[in-house]
C-alpha positions in Angstrom: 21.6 -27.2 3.1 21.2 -25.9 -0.3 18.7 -23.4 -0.6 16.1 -22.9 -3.2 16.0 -19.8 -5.2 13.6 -17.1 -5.3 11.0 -18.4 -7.5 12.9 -21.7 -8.5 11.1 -25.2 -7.2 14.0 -26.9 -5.1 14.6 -30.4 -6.9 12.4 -33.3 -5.7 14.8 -35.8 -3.7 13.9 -39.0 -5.5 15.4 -42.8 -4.6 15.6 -45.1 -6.6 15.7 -48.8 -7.0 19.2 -50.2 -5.0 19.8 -52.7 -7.3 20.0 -53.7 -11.3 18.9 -57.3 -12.8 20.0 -58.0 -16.0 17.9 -60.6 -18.4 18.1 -61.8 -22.1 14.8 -60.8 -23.2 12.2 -58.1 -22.3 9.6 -60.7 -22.0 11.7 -62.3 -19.6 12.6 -59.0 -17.9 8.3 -58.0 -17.8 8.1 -61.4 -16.1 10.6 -60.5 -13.4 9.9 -57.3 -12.8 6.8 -58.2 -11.0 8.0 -60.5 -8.7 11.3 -58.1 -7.1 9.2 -54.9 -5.9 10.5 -51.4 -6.1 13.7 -52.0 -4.6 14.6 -54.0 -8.3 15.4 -52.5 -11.8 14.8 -55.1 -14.3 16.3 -54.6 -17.4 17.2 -56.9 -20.9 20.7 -57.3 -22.7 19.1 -58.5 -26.2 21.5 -61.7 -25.7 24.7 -61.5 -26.2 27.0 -58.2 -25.5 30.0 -59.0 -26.3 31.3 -61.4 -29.1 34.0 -62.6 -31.5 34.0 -60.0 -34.5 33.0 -61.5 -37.9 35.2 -59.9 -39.7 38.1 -62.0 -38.7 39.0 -65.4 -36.7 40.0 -63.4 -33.8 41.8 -65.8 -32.2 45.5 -65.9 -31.1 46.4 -69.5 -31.7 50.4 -69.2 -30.5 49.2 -67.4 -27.8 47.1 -70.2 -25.8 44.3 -69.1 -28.0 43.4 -66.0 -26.7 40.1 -64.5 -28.1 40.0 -60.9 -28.7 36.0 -59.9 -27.6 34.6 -56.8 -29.2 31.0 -55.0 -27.9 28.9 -56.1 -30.6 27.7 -53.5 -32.8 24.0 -53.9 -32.3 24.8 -54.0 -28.6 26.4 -51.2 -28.6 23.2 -48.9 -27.8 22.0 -51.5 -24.9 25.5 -50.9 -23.5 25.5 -47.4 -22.9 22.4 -47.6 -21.6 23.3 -51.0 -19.0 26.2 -48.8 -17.8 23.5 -45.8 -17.5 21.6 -47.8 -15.6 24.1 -49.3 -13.3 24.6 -46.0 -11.8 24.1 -45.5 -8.4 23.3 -48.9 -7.7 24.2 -51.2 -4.7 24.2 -54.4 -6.9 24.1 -55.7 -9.8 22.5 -59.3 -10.7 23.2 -61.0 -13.7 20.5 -63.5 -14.8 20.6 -64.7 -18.2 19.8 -68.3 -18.7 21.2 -71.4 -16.5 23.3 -72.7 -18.6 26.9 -72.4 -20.3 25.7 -70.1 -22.6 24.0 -67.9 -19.6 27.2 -67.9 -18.0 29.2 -66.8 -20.9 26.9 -63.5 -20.8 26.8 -62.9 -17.2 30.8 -63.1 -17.6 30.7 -60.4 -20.3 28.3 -58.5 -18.9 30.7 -58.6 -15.8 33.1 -57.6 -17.6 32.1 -54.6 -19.4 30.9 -53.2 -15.8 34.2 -53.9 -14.3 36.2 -51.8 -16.7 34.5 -48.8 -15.5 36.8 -49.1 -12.4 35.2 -49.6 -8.8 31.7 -50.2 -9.1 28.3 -51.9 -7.3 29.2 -55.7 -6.5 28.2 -58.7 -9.5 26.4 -61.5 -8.7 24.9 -64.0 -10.6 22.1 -65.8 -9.9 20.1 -68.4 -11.8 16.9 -69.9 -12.1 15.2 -72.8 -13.8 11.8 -71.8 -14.1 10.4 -68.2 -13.9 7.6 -68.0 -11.4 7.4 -65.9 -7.9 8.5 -68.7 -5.8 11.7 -69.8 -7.9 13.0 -66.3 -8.5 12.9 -65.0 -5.0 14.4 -68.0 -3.9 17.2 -67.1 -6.7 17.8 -64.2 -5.3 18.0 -65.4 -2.0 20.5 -67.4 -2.8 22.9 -65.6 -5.5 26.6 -66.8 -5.9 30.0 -65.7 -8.5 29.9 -66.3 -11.9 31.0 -70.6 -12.4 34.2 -69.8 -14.0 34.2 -73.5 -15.0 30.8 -72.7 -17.0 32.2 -69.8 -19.0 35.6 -72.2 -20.0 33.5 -74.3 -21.2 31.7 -72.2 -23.3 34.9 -69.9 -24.4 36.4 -73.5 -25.9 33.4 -74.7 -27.8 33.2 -70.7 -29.0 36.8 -70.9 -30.0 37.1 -74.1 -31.0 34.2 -73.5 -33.5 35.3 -70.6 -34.8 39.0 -71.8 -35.6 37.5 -74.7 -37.4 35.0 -72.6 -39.5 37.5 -69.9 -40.0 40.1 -72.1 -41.4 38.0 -74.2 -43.1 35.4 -72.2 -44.9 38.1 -70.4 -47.5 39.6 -74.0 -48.7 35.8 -74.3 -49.2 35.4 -71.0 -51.0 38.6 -71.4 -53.0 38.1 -75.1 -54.0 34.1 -75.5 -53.9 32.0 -72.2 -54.1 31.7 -68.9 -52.5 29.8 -68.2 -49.3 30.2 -72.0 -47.9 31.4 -73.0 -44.6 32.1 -75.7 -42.5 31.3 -76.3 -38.3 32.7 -78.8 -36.1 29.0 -80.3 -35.5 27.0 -79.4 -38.7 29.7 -81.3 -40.6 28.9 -84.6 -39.0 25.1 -84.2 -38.8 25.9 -83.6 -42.4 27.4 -86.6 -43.3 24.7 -88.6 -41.6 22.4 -87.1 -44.0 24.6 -88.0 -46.7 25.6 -91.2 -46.3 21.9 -92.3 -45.3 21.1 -91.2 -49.1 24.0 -93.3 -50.3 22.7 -96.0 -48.9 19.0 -95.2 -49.9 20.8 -95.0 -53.4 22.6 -98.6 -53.4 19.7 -100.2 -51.7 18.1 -103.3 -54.6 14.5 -103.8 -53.5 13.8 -107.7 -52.4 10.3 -109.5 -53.1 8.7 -111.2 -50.4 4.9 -112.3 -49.3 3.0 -112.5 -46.5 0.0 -115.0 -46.3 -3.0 -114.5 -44.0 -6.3 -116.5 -43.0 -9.7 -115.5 -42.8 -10.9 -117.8 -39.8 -13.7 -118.1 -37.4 -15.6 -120.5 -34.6 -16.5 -123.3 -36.9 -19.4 -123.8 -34.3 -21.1 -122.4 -31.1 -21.7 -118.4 -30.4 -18.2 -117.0 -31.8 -19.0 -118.4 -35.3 -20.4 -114.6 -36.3 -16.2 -113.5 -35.4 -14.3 -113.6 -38.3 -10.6 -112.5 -37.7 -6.8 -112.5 -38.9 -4.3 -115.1 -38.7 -0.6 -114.8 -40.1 1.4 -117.8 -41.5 4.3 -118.0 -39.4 5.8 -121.7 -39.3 6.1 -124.5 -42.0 7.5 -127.9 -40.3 8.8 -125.7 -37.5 11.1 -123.2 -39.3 9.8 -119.2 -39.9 8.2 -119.3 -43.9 10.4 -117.6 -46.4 8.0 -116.8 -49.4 9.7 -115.0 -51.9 7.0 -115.5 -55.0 3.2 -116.1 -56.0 3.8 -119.4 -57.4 4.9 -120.6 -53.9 2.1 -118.8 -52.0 -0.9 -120.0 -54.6 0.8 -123.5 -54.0 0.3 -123.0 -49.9 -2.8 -121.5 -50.8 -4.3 -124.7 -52.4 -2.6 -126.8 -50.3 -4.4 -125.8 -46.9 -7.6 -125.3 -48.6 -7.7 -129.1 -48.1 -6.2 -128.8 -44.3 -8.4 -128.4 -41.4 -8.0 -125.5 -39.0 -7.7 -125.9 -35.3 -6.6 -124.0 -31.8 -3.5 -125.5 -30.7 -2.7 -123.2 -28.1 -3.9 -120.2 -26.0 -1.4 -117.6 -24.1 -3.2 -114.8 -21.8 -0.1 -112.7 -19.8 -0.8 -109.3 -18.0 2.0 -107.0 -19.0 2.4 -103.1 -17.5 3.9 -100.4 -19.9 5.5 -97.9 -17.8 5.3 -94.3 -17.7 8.1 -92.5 -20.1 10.3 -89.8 -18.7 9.3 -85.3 -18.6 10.6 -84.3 -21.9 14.7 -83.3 -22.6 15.1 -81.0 -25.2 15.9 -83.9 -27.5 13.0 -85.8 -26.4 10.8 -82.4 -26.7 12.2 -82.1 -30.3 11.4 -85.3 -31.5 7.7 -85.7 -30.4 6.6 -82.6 -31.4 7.6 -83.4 -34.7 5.9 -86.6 -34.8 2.9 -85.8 -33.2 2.4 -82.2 -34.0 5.0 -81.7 -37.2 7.0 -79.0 -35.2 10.6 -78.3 -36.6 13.0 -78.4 -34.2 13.9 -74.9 -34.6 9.9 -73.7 -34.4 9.7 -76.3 -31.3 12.3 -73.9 -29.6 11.0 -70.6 -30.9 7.8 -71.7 -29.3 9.3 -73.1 -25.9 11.1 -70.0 -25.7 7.8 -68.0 -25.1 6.2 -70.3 -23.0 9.1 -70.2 -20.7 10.3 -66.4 -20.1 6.2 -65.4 -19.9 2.5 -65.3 -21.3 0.0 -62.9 -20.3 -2.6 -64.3 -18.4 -5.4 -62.0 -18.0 -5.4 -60.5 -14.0 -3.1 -63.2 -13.5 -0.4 -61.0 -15.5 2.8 -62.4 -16.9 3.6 -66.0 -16.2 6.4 -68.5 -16.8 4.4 -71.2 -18.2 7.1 -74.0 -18.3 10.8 -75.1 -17.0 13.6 -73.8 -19.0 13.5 -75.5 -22.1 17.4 -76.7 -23.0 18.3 -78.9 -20.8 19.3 -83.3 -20.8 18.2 -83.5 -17.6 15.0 -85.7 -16.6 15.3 -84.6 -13.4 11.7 -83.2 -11.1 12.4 -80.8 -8.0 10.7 -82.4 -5.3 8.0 -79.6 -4.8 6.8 -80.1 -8.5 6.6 -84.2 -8.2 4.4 -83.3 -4.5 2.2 -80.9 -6.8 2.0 -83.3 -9.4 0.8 -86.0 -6.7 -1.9 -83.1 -5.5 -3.3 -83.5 -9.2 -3.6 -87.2 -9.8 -5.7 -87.5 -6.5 -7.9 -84.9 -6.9 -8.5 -85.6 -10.8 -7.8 -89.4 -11.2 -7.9 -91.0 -7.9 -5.5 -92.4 -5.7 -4.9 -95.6 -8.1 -2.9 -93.7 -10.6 -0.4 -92.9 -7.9 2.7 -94.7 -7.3 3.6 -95.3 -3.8 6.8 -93.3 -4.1 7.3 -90.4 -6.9 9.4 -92.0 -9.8 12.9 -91.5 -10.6 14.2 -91.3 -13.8 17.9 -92.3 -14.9 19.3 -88.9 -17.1 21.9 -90.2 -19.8 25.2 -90.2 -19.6 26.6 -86.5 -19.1 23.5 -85.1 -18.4 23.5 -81.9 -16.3 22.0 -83.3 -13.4 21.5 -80.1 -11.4 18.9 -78.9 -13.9 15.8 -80.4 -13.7 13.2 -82.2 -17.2 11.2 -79.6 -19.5 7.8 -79.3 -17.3 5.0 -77.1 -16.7 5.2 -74.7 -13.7 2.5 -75.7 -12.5 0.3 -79.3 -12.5 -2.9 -77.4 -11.8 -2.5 -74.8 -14.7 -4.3 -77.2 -17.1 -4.1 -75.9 -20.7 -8.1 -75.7 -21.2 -7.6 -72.9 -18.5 -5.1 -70.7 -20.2 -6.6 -71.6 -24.2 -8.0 -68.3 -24.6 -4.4 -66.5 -24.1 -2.1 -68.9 -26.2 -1.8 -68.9 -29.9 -2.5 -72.4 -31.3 0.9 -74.0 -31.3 1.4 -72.5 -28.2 -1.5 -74.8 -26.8 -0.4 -77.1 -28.7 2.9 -77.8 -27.3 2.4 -76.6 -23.6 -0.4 -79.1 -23.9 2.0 -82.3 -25.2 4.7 -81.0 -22.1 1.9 -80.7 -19.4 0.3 -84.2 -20.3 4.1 -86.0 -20.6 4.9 -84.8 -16.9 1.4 -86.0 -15.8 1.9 -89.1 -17.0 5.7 -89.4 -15.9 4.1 -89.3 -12.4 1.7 -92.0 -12.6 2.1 -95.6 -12.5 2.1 -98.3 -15.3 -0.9 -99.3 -17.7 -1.7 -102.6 -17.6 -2.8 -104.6 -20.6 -3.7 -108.4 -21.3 -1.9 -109.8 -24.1 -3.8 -112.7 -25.8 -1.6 -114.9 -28.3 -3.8 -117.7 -30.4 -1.7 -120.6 -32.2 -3.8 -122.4 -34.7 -2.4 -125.7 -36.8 -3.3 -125.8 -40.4 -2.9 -129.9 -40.7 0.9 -131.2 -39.3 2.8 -128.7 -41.3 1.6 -125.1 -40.7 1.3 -123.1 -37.8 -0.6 -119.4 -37.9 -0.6 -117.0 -35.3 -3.1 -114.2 -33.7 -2.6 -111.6 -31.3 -4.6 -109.5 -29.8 -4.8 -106.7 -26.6 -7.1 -105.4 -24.4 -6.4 -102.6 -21.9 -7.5 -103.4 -17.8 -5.9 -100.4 -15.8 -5.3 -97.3 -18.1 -2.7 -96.0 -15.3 -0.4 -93.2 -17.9 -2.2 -93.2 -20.6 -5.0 -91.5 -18.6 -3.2 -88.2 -18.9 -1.0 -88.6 -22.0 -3.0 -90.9 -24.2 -2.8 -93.4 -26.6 -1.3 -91.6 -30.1 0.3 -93.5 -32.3 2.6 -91.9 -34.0 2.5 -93.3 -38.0 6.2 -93.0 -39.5 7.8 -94.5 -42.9 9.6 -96.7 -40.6 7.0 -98.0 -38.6 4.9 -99.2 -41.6 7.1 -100.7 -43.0 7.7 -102.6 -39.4 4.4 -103.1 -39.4 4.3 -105.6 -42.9 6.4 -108.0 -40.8 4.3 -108.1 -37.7 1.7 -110.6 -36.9 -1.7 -108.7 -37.0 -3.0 -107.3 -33.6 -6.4 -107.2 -33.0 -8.1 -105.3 -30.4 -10.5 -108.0 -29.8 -10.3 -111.2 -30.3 -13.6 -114.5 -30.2 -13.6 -116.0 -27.4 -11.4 -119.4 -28.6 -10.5 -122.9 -26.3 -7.8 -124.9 -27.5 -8.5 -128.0 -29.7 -11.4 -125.9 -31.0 -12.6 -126.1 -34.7 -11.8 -123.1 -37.2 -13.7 -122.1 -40.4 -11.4 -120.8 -43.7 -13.2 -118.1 -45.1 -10.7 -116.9 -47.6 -6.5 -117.2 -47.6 -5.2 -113.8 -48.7 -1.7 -113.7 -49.9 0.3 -109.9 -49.9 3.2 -108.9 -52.2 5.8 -106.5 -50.4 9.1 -105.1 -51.4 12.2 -104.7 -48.5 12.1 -101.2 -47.9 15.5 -98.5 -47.5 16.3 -97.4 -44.5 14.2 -94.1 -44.4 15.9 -90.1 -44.9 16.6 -88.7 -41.4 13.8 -85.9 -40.7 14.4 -83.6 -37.5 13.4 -86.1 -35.2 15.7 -89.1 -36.4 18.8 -87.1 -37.1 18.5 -85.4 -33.5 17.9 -88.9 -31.9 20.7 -90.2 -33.4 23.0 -87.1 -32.6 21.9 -87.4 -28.6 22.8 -91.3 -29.6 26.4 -90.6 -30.3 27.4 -88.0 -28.4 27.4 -84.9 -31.5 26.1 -82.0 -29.9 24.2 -80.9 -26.7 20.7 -79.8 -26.4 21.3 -76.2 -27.2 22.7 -76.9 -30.4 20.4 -79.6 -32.3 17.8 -77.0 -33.8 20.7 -74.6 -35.1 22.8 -77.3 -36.7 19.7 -78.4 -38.6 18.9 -74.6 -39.2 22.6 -74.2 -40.8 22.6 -77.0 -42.5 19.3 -76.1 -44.6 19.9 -72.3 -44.7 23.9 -73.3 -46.8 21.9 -75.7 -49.0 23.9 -78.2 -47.7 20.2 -80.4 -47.3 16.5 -79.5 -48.5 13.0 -80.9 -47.3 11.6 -83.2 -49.2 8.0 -83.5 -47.2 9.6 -84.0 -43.7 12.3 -86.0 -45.1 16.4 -83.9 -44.6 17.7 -84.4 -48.2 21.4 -83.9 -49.0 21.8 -81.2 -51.8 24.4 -82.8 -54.7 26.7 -79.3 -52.7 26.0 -80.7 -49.6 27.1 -84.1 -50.6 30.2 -82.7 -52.7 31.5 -80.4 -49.8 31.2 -83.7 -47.0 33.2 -85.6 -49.7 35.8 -82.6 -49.7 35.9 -82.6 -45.8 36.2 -86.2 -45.3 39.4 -86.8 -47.6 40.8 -84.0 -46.3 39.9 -83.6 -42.5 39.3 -87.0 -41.6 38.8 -86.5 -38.2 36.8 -83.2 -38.1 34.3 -86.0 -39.8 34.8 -88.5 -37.0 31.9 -89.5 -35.2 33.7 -90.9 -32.2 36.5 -87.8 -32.5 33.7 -85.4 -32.4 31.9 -86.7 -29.7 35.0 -87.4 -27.6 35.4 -83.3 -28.2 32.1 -83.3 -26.6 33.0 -84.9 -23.2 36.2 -82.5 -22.9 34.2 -79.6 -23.1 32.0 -81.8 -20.1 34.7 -81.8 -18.4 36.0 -78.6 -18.6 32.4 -77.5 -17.2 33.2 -79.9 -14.4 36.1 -78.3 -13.7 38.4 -81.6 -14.5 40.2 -80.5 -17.5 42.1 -77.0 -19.1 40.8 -75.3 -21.4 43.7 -74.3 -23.2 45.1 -77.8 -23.3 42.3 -79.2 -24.5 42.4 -76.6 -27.7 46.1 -77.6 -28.4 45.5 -80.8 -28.2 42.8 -80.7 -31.0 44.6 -78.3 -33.0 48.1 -80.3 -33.0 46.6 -82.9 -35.7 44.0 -80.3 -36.9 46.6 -77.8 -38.0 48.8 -80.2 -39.3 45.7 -81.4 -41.6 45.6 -78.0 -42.3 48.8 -77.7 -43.9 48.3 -80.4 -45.8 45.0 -79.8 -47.3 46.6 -75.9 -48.2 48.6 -77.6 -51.1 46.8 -80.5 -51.9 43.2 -80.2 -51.8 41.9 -79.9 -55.9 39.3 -77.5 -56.9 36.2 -79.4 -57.3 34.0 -76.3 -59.3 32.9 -77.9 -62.6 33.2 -75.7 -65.7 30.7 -74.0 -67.3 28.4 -76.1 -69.6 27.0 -74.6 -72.8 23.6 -75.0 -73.9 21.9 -74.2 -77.2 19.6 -71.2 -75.2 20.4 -67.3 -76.0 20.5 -64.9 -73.4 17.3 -62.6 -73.7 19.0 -59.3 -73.4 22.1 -59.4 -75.3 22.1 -62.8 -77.8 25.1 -64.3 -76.5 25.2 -68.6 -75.7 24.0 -69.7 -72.3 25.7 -71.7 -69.9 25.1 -73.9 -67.2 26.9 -72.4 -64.2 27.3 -74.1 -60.8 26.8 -71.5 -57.9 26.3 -71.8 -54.2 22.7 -72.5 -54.8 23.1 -75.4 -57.2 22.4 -75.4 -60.7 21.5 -72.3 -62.7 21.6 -71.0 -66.4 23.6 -67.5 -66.9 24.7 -65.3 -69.6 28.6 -66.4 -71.5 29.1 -62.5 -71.6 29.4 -62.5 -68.2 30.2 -60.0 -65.8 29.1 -57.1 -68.5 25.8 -59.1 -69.2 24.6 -60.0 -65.6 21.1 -62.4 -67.3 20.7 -65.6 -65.2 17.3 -67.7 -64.7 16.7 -70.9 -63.0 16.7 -74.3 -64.6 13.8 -75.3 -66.6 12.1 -78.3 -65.4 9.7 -78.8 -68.1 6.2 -77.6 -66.5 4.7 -74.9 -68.0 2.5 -72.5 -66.1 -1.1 -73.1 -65.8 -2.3 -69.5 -65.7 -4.4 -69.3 -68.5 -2.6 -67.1 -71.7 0.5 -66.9 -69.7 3.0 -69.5 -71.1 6.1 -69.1 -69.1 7.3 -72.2 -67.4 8.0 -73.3 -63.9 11.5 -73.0 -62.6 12.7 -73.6 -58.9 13.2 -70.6 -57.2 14.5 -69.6 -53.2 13.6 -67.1 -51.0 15.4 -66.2 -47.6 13.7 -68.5 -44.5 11.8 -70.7 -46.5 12.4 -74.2 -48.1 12.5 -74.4 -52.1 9.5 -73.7 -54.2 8.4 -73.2 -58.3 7.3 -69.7 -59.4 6.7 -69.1 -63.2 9.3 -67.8 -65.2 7.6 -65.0 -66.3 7.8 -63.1 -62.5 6.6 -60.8 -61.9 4.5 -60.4 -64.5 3.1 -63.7 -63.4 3.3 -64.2 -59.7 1.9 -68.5 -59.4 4.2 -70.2 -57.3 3.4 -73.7 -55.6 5.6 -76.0 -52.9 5.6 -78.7 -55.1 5.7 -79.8 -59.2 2.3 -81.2 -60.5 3.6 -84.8 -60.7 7.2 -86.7 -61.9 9.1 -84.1 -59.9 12.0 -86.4 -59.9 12.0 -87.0 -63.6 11.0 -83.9 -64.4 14.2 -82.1 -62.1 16.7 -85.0 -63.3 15.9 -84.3 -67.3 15.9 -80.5 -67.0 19.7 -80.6 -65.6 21.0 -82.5 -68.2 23.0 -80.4 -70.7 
């Protein structure tokens, strides 16, 4: 024993905590740290550790594609400390997130701990939602890092980076500087692209519809007027493509008598939908709430790794939130079935919990996007969310409600009435009898460009109908014909696009929000009100791509890619093979496209403007950005503005004119041209934006 010297304190023999847990996030890592006691020492990695560098591809394609990982360099200060930290310790856990990505860090994190030589033992351990019960379970039950898991994530990593790598300086050299091309934003590209081609070639058709006024001609239901569409003459679906032909119906049965011929009542349930994927999760909260798919994320992120709850401290308030499972533990769906006695009786409960059918590939060991907990209703927890953090834990709690309860059941009520031999109208109508879902989740409709234009077509519903027998007399009140015009197929918006991704196969749920992200941040597409337009760059550099790289363009090629990295995961395919087998015709592509691919840069166009600080002719230039006007005596005269578009600015006394402008993380907007003196900016032009954009860009 060491003895103390003569007026020294001997050092205080503190332990410490055995063992170190590793997390993504510090709100994540608050969360945990609750739950494991003193015997745990929860700590954050910031993400990844350990990365391809950007500087270059990194990647050793004659050599089975090796990567070559550096420490990141903003990771380099967690580092140090993670290895500070892991001193002295029994055991290290790794828990980032449960899926490939999560594994791909546990791996690094692994191996950055292992090159320090003998060390505490690694285990991984992974959980799906982050509340007391799940994490201690967790840890009950760790296991080794899924090797099969981090493949699978090394060969998307690699794959992606060959292809942008390679890719992105044809681009530069042939198209503009700072572009770049990715396996997946490519083809969600093109969809956005060729759906404005066809918007483009689409020739508007005329067409009518004809409805009647009608009611009881006699007895107590004379005082209900309703709709009825004209849907047969002689026994064939009415094509009316002009007035002339719908004035001549029109004075035609205003000599006709109107009766019932028919009556149809059927009872018809509408069954419960699935708990929100992240695809799902995506698309209704930008139909019902207007969420992005990236702010959807950003949001779900919170609610999952913790919000302060008052005495209740930090809680997971939701499952994690990428998954395409629809999958329920069995101890939520019991919980669930706790709630819909106590709050809406036993009637709303199915005799068995439902079970729903996750597409094709789905990771079925992960379970749907659902609230930790039935009972943690969001009127409870109001006061500690922000706004869109109600907002959406509200729209996941009421969709798992629901997905537990059993069908609504509604009485359809279809009315045929004969206008003489010839014409036959039709009324509909629907009336609800057993709310059953809809008690928790509602009846929103959710009003889209696509669904009114549906709607033209439709016989008109009504939500209550006279009380009608067949054979009975009808009353004309008035015959009201309706001109329409065929509609285009509608622009994508982050809803449609990442439907139609899940659809084919492009993608998985972790990626939809950033391929939309990329897309909008290269310019490649802008919002036009929700709507994904392609840029004329964006459209230009998928022309480029598709002459050139066929395949990479594929839909079926890209989502065949897709299932190989599936399969990798499931441990049924290599790796490495599936890389050379993607970069035997890739590469050879490649080659080809070194030598023959033409610069598509347009040359300057000079306009009769002088530069403002040296006199010398202006151009329009094409940059990275689009359009924009710049200086002839370019580089020694660096001038450039934005386009004029022909608005002026209405600051009184200021006279400068509106021009489109960017900024970094926001969409397109118009500020004055006489910034900063004059600082008006506004989202959209004052009206004829089209006109006045198309006009200004003409030399």
């Amino acid at each position: 024993m060491v003895k103390a010297k003569k007026g020294v304190k001997a050092p205080k023999t503190t332990k410490g905590p055995k063992h170190l847990v590793i997390v993504e996030s510090p709100a994540k890592a608050k969360t945990i740290n609750k739950f494991l006691g003193k015997d745990f020492h929860v700590v954050a990695s910031m993400g990844h550790v350990r990365d391809l560098p950007k500087s270059r591809m990194a990647v050793d394609i004659e050599h089975d594609f090796a990567p070559e990982y550096i420490i990141i360099r903003r990771a380099l200060k967690t580092v140090k400390q993670l290895k500070k930290d892991a001193q002295n310790k029994e055991t290290i856990y790794v828990a980032p997130d449960p899926d490939r990505e999560g594994e791909a860090i546990s791996w690094h994190l692994a191996h950055i701990f292992s090159e320090e030589g003998h060390g505490p033992k690694i285990l991984r351990v992974e959980f799906n939602e982050i509340t007391k019960e799940a994490v201690l379970k967790a840890f009950d039950h760790p296991r080794e890092i899924d090797m099969n898991l981090v493949n699978a994530q090394q060969a998307r990593r690699i794959l992606d980076r060959v292809v942008g790598y390679q890719l992105s300086p044809l681009l530069w050299r042939n198209v503009g500087r700072g572009l770049s091309a990715g396996r997946v934003q490519s083809v969600a590209l093109r969809f956005i692209v060729d759906r404005e081609r066809e918007i483009r070639k689409f020739v508007p058709q005329e067409y009518w519809t004809l409805d009647a006024k009608l009611s009881a001609a006699e007895g107590p239901e004379q005082s209900k007027v309703f709709l009825s569409r004209l849907t047969q003459i002689d026994k064939a679906k009415p094509e009316l493509k002009a007035q002339a032909e719908i004035d001549r119906i029109k004075q035609e049965l205003r000599q006709l008598s109107f009766q019932v011929s028919n009556i149809e009542k059927t009872e018809k349930r509408r069954n419960p939908q699935a708990p929100y994927s992240t695809s799902k999760l995506q698309q209704e909260a930008y139909s019902r709430l207007g969420f992005s798919a990236a702010n959807t994320m950003r949001i779900a992120q919170r609610l999952y790794e913790g919000v302060e709850l008052g005495d209740e401290g930090s809680v997971g308030l939701i499952t994690y939130m990428r998954t395409d499972s629809v999958n329920v533990a069995v101890s939520a769906q019991e919980e669930a079935a706790r709630y819909i006695r106590e709050k809406f009786g036993k009637d709303y409960l199915p005799q068995k919990p439902p079970i729903y059918k996750s597409r094709k590939g789905a990771q079925e060991a992960h379970e749907a996007i659902r609230p930790t907990s039935a009972f943690r209703i969001p009127d409870s927890i109001k006061d500690f969310l922000e706004s869109d953090e109600l907002k959406l834990y509200e729209l996941i709690w009421r969709k798992f409600l629901s997905s537990q309860m059993v069908p609504a059941v509604d009485e359809h009520t279809a009315i045929s009435i004969l206008a003489g031999e010839r014409y036959k109208f039709r009324t509909t109508g629907k009336r609800n009898l057993f709310l059953g879902f809809t008690a928790a989740f509602g009846e929103i409709k959710v009003e889209t460009e696509n669904s009114k234009e549906a709607e033209e077509d439709e016989v008109p519903e009504a939500l209550e109908l006279p009380d009608l027998k067949v054979g009975q007399k009808l009353t004309l009140h008035e015959l009201l014909g309706e001109q329409h015009f065929t509609k285009p197929p509608a622009r994508f918006n982050d809803a449609s696009l990442i439907k139609l991704l899940e659809e084919k196969g492009i993608g998985r749920p972790s990626t939809y929000a950033p391929t939309i992200s990329t897309i909008l941040g290269r310019i490649y597409a802008e919002r036009k009100g929700g709507a994904l337009m392609p840029t004329e760059l964006g459209e230009t550099v998928v022309d480029i791509l598709v002459k050139h790289f066929p395949t990479i363009l594929d839909v079926e090629f890209t989502a065949l890619m897709e299932e190989e990295l599936d399969e990798i995961e499931e441990g049924k395919m290599e790796w490495v093979k599936v890389l050379k087998d993607f970069y035997g015709p890739f590469g050879e592509f490649l080659a080809r496209a070194q030598t023959e691919m033409k610069s598509v840069k347009q040359a300057p166009i000079p306009t009769d403007h002088k530069c403002e600080l040296c006199g010398k002719q202006v151009f329009i230039k094409f940059g990275r950005f689009g359009k924009f006007m710049a200086c002839s005596g370019f580089p020694e005269c660096k001038y450039t503005r934005s386009l004029p578009t022909g608005f002026f600015c209405p600051e009184p006394g200021c006279g400068g004119e509106l021009v489109k402008r960017r900024a970094k993380g926001r969409r397109a907007f118009y500020g004055c041209s006489n910034y900063p003196k004059c600082t008006y900016v506004v989202n959209e032009l004052p009206k004829k934006e089209d006109t006045a954009e198309t006009s200004s860009e003409a030399p």
